[in-house]
LOSE-153648 format. One record per residue (C-alpha): residue number from 1; residue in three letters; x, y, z. Coordinates in nm, 3 decimals. Layout:
<rs>
i:aa:u:v:w
NUM:ala:X:Y:Z .
...
</rs>
This chain:
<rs>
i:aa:u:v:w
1:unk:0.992:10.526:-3.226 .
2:unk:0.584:10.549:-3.285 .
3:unk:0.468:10.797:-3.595 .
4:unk:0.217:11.025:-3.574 .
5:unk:0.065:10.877:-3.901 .
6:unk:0.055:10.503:-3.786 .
7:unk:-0.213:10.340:-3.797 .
8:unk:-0.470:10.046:-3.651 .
9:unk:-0.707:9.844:-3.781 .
10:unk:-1.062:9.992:-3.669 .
11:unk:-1.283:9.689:-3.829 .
12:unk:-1.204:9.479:-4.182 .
13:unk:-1.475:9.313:-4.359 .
14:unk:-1.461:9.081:-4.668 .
15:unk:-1.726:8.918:-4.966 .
16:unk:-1.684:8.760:-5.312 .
17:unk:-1.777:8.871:-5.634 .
18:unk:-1.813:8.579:-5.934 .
19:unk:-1.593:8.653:-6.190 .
20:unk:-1.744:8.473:-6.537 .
21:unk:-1.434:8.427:-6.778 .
22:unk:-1.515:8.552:-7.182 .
23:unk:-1.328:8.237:-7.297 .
24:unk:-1.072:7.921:-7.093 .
25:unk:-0.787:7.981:-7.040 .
26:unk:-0.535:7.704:-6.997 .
27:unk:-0.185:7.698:-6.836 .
28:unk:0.003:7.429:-6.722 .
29:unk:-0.241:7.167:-6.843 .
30:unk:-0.523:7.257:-6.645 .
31:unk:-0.818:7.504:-6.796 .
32:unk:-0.975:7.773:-6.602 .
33:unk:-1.317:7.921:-6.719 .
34:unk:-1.466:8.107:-6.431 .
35:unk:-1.337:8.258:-6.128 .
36:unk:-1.434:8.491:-5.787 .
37:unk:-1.214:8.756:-5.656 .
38:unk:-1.212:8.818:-5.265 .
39:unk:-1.292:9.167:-5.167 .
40:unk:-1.184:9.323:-4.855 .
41:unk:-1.251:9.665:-4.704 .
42:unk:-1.026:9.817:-4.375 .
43:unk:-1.149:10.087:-4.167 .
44:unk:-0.824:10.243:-3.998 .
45:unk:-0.757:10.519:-3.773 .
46:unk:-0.455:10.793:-3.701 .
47:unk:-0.337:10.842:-3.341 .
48:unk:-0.500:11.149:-3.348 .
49:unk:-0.836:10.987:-3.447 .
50:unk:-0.887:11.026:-3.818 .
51:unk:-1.067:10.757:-4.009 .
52:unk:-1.066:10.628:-4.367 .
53:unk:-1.146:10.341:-4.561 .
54:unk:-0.906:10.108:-4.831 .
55:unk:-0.994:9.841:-5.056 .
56:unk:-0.853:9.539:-5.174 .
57:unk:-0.940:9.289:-5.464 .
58:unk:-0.807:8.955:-5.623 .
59:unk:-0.862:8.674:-5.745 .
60:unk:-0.942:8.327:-5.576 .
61:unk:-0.617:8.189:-5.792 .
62:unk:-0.662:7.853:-5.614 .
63:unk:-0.601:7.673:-5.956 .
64:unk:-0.241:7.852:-5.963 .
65:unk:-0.108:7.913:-5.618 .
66:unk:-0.234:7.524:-5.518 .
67:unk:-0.277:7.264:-5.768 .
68:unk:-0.316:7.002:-5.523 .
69:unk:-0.309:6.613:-5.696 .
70:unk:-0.499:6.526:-5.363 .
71:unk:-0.769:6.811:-5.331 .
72:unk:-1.044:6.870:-5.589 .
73:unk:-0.994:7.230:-5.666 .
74:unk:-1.357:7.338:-5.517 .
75:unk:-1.181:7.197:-5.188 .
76:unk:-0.884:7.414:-5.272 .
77:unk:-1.094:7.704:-5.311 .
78:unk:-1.301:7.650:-4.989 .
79:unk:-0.975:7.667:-4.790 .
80:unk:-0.860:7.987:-4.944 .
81:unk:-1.186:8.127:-4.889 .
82:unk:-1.192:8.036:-4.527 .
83:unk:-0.791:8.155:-4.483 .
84:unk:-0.885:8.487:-4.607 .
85:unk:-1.188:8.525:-4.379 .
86:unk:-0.940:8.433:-4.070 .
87:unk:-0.665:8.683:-4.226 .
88:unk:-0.958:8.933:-4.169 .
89:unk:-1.037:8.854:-3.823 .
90:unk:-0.661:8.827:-3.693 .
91:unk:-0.695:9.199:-3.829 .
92:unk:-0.988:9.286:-3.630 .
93:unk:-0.825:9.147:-3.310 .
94:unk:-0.491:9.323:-3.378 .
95:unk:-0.457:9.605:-3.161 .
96:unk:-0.142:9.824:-3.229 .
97:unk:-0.080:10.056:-3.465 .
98:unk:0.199:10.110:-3.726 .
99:unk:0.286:10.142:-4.092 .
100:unk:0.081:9.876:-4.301 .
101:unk:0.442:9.747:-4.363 .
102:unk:0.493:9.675:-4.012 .
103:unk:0.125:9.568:-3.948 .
104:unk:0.135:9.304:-4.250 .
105:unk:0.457:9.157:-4.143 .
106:unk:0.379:9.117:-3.790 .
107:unk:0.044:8.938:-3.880 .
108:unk:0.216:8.701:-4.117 .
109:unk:0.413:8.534:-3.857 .
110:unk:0.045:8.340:-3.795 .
111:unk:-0.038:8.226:-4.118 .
112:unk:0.225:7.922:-4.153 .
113:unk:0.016:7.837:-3.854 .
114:unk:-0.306:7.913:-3.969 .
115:unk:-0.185:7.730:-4.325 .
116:unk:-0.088:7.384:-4.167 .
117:unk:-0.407:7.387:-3.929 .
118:unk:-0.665:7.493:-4.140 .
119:unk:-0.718:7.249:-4.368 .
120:unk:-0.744:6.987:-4.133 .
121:unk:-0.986:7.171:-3.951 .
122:unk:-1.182:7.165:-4.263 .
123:unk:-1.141:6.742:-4.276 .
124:unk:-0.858:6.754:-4.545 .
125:unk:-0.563:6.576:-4.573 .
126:unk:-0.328:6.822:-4.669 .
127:unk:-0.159:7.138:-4.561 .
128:unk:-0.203:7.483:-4.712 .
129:unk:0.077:7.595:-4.958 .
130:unk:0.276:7.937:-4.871 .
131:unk:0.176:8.080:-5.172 .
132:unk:-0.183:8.001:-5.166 .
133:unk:-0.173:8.164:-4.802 .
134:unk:-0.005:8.494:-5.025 .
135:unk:-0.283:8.503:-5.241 .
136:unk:-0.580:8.479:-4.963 .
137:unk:-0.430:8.749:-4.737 .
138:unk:-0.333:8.968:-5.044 .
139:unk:-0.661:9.219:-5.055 .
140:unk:-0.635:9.247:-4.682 .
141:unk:-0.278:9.415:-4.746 .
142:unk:-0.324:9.572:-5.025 .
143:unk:-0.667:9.764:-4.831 .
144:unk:-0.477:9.827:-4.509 .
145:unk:-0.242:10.000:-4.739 .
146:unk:-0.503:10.182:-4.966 .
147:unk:-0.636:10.292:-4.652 .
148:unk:-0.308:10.409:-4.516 .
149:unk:-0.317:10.651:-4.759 .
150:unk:-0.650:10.750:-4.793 .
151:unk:-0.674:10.835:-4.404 .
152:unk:-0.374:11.053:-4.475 .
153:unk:-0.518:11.195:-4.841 .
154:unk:-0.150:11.097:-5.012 .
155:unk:-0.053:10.800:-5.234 .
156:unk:0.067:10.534:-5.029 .
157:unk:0.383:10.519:-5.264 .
158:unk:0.522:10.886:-5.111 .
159:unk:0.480:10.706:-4.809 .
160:unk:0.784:10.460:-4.783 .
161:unk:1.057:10.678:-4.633 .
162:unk:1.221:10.709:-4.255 .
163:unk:0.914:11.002:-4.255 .
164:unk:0.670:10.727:-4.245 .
165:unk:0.835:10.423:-4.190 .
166:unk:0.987:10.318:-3.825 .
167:unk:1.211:10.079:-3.868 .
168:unk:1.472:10.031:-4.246 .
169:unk:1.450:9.756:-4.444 .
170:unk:1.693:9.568:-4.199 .
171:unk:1.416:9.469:-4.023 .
172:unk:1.255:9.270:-4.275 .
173:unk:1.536:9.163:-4.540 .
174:unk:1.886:9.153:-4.313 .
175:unk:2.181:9.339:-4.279 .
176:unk:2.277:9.441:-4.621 .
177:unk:1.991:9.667:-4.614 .
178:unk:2.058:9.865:-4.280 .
179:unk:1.984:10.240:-4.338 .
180:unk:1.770:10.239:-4.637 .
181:unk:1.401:10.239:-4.664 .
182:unk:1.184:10.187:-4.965 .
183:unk:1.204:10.537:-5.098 .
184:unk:1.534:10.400:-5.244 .
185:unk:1.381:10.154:-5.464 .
186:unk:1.018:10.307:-5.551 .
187:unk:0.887:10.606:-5.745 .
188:unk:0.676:10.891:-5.613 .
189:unk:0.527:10.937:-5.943 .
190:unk:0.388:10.648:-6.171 .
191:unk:0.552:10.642:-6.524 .
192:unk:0.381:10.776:-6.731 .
193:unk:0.274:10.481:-6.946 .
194:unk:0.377:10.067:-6.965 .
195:unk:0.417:9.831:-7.240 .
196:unk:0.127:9.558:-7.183 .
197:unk:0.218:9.170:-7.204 .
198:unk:-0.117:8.992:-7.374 .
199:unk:-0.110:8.643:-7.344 .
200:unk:-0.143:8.372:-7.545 .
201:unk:-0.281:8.087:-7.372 .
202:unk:-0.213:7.700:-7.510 .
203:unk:-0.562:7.672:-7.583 .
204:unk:-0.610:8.063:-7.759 .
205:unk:-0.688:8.046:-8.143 .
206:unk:-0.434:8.174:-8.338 .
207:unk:-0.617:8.142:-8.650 .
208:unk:-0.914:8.165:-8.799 .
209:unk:-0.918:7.803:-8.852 .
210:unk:-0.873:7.760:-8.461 .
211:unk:-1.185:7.869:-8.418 .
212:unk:-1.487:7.642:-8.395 .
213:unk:-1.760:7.891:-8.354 .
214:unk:-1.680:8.276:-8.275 .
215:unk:-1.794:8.475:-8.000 .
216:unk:-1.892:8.774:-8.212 .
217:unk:-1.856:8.986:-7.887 .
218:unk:-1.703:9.269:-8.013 .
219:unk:-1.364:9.174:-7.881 .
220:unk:-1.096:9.022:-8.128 .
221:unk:-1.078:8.647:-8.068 .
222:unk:-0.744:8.568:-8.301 .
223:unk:-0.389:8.689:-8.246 .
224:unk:-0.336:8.904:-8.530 .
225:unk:-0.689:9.059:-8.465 .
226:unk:-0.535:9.123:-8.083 .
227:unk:-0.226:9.219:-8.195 .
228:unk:-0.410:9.524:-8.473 .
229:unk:-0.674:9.626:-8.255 .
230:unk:-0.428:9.644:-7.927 .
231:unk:-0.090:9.788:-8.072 .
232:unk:0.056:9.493:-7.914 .
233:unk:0.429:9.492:-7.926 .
234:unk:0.483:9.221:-7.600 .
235:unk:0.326:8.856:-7.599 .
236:unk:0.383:8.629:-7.339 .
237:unk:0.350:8.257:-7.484 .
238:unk:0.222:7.983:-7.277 .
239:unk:0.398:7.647:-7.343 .
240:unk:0.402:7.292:-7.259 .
241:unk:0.690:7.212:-7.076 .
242:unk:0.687:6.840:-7.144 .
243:unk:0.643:6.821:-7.538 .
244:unk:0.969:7.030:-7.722 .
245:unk:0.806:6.940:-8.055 .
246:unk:0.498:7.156:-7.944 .
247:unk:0.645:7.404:-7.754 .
248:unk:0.915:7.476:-8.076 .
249:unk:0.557:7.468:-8.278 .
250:unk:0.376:7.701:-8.099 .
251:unk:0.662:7.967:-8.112 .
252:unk:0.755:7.953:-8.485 .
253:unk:0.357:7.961:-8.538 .
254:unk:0.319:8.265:-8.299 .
255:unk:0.643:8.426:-8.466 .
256:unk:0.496:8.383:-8.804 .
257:unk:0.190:8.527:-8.752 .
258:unk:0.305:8.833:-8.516 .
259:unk:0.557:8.917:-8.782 .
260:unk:0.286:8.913:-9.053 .
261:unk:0.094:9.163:-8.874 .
262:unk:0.343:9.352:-8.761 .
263:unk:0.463:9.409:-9.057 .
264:unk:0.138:9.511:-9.218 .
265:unk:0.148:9.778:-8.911 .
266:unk:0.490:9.919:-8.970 .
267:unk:0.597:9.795:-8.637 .
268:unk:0.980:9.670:-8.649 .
269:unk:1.035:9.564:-8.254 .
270:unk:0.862:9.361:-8.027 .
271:unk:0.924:9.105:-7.823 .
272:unk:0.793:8.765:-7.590 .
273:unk:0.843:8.615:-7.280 .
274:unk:0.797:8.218:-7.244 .
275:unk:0.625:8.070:-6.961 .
276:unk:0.662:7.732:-6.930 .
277:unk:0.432:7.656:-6.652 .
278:unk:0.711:7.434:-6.403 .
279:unk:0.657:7.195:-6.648 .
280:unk:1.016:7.110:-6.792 .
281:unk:1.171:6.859:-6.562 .
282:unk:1.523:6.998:-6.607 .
283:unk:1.701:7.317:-6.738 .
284:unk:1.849:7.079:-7.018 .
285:unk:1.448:7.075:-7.169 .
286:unk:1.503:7.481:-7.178 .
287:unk:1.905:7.477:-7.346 .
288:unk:1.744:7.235:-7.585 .
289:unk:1.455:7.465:-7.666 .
290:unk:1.661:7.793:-7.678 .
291:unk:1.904:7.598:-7.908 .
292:unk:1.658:7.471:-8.167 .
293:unk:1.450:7.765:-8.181 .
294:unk:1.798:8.034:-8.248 .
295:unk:1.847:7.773:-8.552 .
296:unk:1.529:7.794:-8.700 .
297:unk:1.436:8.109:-8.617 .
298:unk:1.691:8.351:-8.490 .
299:unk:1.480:8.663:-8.477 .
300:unk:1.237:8.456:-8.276 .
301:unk:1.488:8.409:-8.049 .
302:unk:1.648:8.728:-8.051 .
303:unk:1.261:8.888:-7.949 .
304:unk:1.266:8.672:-7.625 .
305:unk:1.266:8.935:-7.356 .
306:unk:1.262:8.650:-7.063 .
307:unk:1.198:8.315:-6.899 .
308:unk:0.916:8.273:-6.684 .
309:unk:1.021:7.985:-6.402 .
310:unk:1.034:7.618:-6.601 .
311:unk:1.085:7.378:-6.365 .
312:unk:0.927:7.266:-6.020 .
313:unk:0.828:7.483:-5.753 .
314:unk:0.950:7.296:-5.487 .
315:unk:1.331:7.460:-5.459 .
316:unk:1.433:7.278:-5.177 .
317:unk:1.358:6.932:-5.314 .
318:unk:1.458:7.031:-5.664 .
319:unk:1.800:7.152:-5.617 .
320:unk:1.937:7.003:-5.903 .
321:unk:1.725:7.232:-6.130 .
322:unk:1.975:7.495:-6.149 .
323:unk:1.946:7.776:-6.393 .
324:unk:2.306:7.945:-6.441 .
325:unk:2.372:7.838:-6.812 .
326:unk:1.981:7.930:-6.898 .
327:unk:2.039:8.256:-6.738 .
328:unk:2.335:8.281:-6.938 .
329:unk:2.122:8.327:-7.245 .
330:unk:1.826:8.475:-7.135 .
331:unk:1.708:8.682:-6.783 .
332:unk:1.493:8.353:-6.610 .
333:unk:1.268:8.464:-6.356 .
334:unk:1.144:8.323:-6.038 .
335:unk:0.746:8.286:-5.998 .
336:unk:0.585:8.023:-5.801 .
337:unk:0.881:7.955:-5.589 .
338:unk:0.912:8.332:-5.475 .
339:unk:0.712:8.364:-5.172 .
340:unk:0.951:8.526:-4.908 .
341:unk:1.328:8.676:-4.882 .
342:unk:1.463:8.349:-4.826 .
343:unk:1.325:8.205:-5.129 .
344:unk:1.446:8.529:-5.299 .
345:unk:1.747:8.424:-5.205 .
346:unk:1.771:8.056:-5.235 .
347:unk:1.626:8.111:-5.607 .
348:unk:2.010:8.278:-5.645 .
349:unk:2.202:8.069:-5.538 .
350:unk:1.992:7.791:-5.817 .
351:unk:2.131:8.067:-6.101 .
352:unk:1.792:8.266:-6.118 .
353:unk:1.860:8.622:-6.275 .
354:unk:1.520:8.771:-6.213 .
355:unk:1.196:8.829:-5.981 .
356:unk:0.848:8.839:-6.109 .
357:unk:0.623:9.051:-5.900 .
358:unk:0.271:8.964:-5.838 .
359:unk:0.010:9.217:-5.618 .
360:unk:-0.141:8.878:-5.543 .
361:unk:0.150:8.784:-5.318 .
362:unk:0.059:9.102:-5.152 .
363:unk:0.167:9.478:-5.177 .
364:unk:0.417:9.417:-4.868 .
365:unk:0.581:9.141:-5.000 .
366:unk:0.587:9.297:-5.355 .
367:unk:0.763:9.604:-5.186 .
368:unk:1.020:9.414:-5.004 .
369:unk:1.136:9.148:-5.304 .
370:unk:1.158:9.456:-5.551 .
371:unk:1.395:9.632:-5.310 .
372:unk:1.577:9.293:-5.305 .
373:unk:1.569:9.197:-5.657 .
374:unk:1.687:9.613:-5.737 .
375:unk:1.974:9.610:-5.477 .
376:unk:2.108:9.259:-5.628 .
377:unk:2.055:9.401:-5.968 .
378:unk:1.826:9.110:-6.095 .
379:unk:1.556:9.126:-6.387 .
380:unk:1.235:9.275:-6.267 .
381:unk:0.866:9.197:-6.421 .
382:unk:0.524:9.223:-6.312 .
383:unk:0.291:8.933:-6.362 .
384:unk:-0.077:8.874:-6.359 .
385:unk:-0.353:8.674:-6.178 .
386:unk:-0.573:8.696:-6.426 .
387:unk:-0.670:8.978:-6.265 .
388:unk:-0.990:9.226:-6.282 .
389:unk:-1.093:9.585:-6.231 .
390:unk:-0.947:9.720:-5.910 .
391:unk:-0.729:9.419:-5.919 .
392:unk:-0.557:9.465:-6.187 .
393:unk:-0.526:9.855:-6.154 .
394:unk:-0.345:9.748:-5.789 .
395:unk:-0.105:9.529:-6.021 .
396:unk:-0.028:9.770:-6.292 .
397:unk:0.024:10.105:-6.001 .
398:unk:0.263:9.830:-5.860 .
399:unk:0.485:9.823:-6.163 .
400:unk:0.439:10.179:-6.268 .
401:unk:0.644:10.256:-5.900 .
402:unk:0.914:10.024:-5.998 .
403:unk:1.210:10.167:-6.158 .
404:unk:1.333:9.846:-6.309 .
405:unk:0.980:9.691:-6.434 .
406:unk:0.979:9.765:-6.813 .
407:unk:0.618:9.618:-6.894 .
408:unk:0.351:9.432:-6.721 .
409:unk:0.124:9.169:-6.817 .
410:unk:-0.245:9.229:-6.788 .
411:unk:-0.491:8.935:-6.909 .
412:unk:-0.812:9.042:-6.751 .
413:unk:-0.917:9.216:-7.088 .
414:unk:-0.924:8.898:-7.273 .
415:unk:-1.076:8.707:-7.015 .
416:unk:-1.306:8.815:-6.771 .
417:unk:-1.354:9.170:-6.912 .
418:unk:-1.714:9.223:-6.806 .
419:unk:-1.539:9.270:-6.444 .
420:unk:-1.342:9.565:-6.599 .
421:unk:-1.651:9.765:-6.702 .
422:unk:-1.696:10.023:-6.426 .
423:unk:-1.348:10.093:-6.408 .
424:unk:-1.317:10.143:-6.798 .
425:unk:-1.517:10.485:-6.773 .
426:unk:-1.336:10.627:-6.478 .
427:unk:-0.961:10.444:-6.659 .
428:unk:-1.023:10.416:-7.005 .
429:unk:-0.634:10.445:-7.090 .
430:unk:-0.572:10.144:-6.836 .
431:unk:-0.832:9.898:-7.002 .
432:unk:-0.896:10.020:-7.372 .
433:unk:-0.579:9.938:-7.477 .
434:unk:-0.499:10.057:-7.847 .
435:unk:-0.083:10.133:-7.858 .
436:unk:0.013:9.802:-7.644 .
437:unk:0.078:10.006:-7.348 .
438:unk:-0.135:10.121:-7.068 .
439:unk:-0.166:10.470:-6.934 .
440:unk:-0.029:10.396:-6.616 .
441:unk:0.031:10.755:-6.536 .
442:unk:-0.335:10.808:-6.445 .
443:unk:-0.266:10.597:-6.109 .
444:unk:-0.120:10.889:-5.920 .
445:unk:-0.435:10.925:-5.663 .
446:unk:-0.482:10.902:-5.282 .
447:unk:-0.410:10.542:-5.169 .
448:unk:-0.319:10.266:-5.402 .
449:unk:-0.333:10.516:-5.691 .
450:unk:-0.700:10.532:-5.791 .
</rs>
């Protein structure tokens, strides 16, 4: 059963780079305006005793994947940081070798351990969240697989079939997917290019007279100066959850102004996705919504591509919050909640219609849900960390080697973009954005892509 291109983990080591953000940004009531991403590199080696290096990047995200009513988040963020450090040594103890599929998955089994133990370790009172585990041990898999392909001087991507890979995707998923391997439900080659979602955070200016002082950067600071010096044709609107009033507001404002400029550009179709940050506290808060906005504004409601997840995170004690009649109207994606298979499929059975991706739940994962969400014919997108440079260019060669993701949202640019600056000379079509897509088809390299 052993390949001749597995691999093992020769030595990983991990730092942290600041990451200062351009301007807040604020979801779900909370405001974040500075970050660090955790940076891993793997050493591997072949059977046969070749050696290579991958890389792996992302944010901290502790603000997102664990907003904790107990833990300040600088005690959030110390956990993480220590999580990812352990994720690192589990992978210099780790002696077999395999596909990074097979080496991720077997590792994971310890960090629901790891998770529960850690923080009390650290004196704190409460456990780690699955998702906030994701997030930590994401650049670890995302180098072991950069470095996967880089010992083996191919794209990692060309390496998901019964060539490479030991065992199907039974083995991971269940029986419904005996006899196929990834290869099914990925692309060799990157498309070629990929509508970019910009988003517009609840505390952005949409106006000039939202703006208290400028940041005469260089860099637009309204929406319609975004929207004309992007292309954009794809905004993703952040919303309250908890005040209708607003949240209907905040649309018909967006609406107004994006079909202003729009129109000044010639541009006929665009469209939005709604995020409403887990905040609504039943699907009846989204009907409502979806019902007032179609009667004031039926093109506005017509350009809503999808629903980002609106209620709790918490599934299991939520069950209540089903989404069949929202789903009805308009593809409703699972976020937060999707951490794993069975919440994959748990999220169906509550009337979700669609997955959103994120490299920050790691490139393993990622893999495995989009073969899921693909074989059960669900709506696929690609969503953001907020992330920079490498880290975003992980995210977008993720959705490029989709089939069924259609755009994907990249907020680093607006931001944090100082961390994009090295990679804008060796990418420039994947971070100066200026037809509201990004030129994905340049992240066809060794590796990850680039």
């Amino acid at each position: 059963m052993d390949k001749s291109t597995d691999i093992r983990i020769v030595e990983a080591v991990l730092e942290y780079k600041p990451v200062p953000f351009r301007s807040p940004l604020k979801f779900g009531g909370r405001v974040v305006e500075q970050t660090e991403t955790i940076e891993v590199r793997v050493t591997v080696e072949t059977r046969d005793g070749l050696m290579a290096d991958g890389f792996g990047s992302m944010p901290l995200g502790n603000v997102w994947a664990w907003p904790s009513k107990e833990l300040t988040d600088e005690q959030t963020a110390k956990v993480i940081r220590q999580f990812a450090e352990e994720v690192v040594q589990l992978g210099n103890r780790y002696p077999e070798y395999g596909h990074p599929i097979d080496l991720t998955f077997h590792l994971s089994a310890e960090y629901h351990h790891l998770g529960q133990t850690l923080p009390g370790r650290l004196g704190l009172p409460e456990p780690m969240p699955d998702l906030a585990q994701l997030v930590a041990a994401s650049p670890f898999d995302a180098a072991l697989h950069d470095a996967y392909g880089r010992v083996h001087d191919m794209n990692c991507f060309r390496m998901l079939s019964d060539e490479f890979m030991t065992y199907d995707l039974s083995e991971y998923l269940d029986e419904q997917f005996e006899g196929e391997f990834l290869d099914q439900y990925t692309l060799e080659q990157p498309k070629d290019r990929l509508p970019i979602y910009h988003l517009v955070g609840a505390a952005d200016p949409l106006t000039d007279g939202d703006i208290e002082k400028r940041l005469d950067d260089g860099l637009p600071e309204t929406l319609s100066e975004w929207i004309k010096a992007d292309g954009l044709t794809h905004l993703k609107i952040k919303l309250a959850g908890d005040n209708a009033d607003w949240d209907l507001e905040r649309v018909l404002i967006v609406d107004r102004i994006a079909s202003e400029t729009q129109q000044e550009r010639g541009v006929s179709d665009w469209h939005y996705s709604l995020d409403f940050n887990e905040k609504c506290e039943t699907v009846e808060y989204v009907l409502d919504f979806l019902n007032r906005l179609k009667e004031q504004n039926a093109p506005a409601f017509d350009r809503i591509q999808y629903i980002e997840q609106p209620t709790h995170r918490d599934l299991e004690a939520n069950p209540q919050n089903k989404m069949h009649e929202a789903a009805k109207i308009k593809p409703v994606v699972i976020d937060e909640s999707l951490i794993d298979y069975d919440s994959l499929l748990m999220a169906r059975e509550l009337g979700y219609s669609g997955v959103a991706l994120k490299a920050c739940k790691g490139q393993t994962d990622s893999l495995l849900l989009a073969a899921a969400a693909q074989k059960f014919d669900m709506f696929l997108c690609v969503q953001d960390l907020t992330c920079p440079g490498f880290s975003f260019l992980q995210s977008a060669s993720l959705a490029a080697h989709i089939p069924a993701v259609a755009a994907i949202e990249g907020n680093g640019r607006q931001y944090c973009p100082a961390a994009n600056k090295s990679w804008t000379k060796r990418f420039p079509g994947m971070f100066d954005i200026t037809d509201g897509t990004v030129h994905t088809g340049s992240l066809d390299g060794i590796g990850l892509g680039f």
